[in-house]
N, C-alpha and C positions, 0 to 999 in steps of 0.2 A: 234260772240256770237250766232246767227241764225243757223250754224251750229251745235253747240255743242246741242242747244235746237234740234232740227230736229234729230241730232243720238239718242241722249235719249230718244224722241218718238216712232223713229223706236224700236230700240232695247227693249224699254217695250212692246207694239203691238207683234214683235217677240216673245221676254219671255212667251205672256200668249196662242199665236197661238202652240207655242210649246207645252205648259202646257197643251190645251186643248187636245192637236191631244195623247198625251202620257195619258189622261185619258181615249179618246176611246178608244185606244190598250190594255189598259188593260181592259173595258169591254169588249170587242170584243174578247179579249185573248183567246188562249187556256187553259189557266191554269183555269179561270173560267166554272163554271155548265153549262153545256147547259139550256137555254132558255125554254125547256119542262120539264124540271126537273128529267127526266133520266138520267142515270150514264151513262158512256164510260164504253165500256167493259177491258182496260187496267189501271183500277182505280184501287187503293192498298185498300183494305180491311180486318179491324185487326180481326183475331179467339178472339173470348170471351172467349175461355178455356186457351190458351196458349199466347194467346195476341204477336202472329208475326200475320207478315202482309204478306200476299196474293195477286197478283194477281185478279182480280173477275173473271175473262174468267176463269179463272185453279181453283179458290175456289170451297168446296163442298158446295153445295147450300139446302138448309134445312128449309121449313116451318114449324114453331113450334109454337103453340097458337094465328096464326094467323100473326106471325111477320114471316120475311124473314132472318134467319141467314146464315153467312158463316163462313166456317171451310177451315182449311188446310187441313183436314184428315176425313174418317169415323170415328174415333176412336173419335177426341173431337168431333164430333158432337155426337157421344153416350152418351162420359162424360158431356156433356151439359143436354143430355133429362134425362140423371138419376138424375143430379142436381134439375133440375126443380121438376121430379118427385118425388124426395125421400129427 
């Protein structure tokens, strides 16, 4: 009977040392924002004109009223400032 109580102890303490160490990997993860709050330069980035997604190393990069857009192409970013503009 002392047995069976003693695995069930271990095996819960297990359970939650697991559960804990698998919640810092995912803070810790790559898939989350860096801790300074800048982007990776291999982050997908969707065009507001044409809404595909980008690259951000290879997006065309465009300050516009003050905000930071990207584009796939010079051309939406054109179709973008006419938008705005007109």
């Amino acid at each position: 009977m002392y047995r069976f109580f003693l695995i069930a102890v271990l095996l819960i303490v297990l359970y939650y040392l697991i559960r804990r160490a698998i919640r810092k990997i995912g803070q810790d993860g790559a898939l989350e924002k860096p801790k300074d709050g800048r982007l990776s330069g291999n982050q997908m980035v969707q065009d507001p004109v044409c809404r595909v997604f980008v690259p951000r190393e290879n997006a065309v990069k465009e300050n516009i009223g003050g905000q930071t857009y990207f584009f796939c192409s010079r051309g939406c970013a054109a179709a973008f400032e006419k938008q705005l503009s007109g």
